[in-house]
C-alpha positions in Angstrom: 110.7 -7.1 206.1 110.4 -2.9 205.7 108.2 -1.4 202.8 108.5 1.9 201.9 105.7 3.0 200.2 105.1 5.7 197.9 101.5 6.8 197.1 100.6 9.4 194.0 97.0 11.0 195.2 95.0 10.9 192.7 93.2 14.4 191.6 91.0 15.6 188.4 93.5 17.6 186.4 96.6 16.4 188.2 99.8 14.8 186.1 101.0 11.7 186.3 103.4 10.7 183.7 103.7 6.2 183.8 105.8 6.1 180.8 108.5 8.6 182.0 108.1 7.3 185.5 109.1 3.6 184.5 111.2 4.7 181.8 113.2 7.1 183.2 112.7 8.0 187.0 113.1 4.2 188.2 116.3 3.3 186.0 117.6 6.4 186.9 117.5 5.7 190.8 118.8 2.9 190.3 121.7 4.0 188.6 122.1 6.8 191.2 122.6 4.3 194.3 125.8 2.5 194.7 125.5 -1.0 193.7 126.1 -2.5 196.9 123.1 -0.2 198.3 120.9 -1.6 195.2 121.4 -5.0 196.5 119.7 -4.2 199.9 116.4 -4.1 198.2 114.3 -7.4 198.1 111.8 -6.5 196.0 110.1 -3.7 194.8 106.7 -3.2 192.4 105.0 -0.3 190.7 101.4 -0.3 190.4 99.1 1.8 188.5 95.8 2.9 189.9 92.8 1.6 187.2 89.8 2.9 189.8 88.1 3.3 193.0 86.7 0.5 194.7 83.6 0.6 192.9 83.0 0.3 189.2 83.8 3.4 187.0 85.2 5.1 190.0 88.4 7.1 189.9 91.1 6.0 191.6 92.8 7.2 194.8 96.1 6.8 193.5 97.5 7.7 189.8 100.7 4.8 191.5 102.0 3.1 194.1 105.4 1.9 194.4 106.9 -0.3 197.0 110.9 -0.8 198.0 111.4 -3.9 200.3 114.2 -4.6 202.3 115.4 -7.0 205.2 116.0 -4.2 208.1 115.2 -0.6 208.7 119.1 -0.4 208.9 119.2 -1.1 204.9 116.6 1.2 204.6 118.1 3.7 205.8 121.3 3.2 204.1 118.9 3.5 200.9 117.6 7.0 202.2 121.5 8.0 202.4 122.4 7.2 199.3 119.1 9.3 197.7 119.9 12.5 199.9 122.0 13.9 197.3 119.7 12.8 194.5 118.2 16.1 192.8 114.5 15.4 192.6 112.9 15.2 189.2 109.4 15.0 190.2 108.2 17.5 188.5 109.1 15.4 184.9 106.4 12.9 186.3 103.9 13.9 188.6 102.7 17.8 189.9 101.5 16.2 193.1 104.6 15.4 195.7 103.8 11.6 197.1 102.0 10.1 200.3 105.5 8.3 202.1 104.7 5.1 204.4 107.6 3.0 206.0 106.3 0.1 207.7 106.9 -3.7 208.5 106.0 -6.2 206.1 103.2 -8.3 208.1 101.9 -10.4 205.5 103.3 -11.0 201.5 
């Protein structure tokens, strides 16, 4: 299994907008990607950074969301079928994301 991972750094005074970013980014991508492209993915999760490690610490991500998919061969059929996709990051977030594509070791 392949992840792509992408991480929103936290920061004090950055933007991170959940609501829009559920509500309107994710549907969105998914309506932009062909449907047979849509049903590469295995599983995918959003989740919202509450703190640090330690008690009343922030967090070091505002998000995290995960695309899985069976080969890097589907994952990059997904990445095609974004490339055309104009970004609307700046509606959710003023801080660009951390990418990681790795192999699924352990679920």
């Amino acid at each position: 299994m392949i992840a792509i991972t992408f991480m929103y750094p936290y920061g004090e005074g950055k933007k991170f907008d959940m609501d829009y970013y559920l509500n309107v980014h994710v549907p969105s991508v998914s309506d932009y990607i062909p449907p047979e492209v849509n049903a590469l993915i295995k599983g995918r999760s959003v989740i919202q950074g509450l703190s640090g490690g330690a008690p009343g610490t922030s967090p070091a991500y505002f998000a995290m969301t995960q695309v899985l998919f069976e080969s890097q061969e589907d994952l990059m059929k997904y990445l095609r079928a974004m490339s055309g996709r104009p970004s609307d990051l700046a509606e959710y977030a003023d801080i660009p994301p951390i990418v990681l594509v790795g192999e699924v070791k352990l679920t």
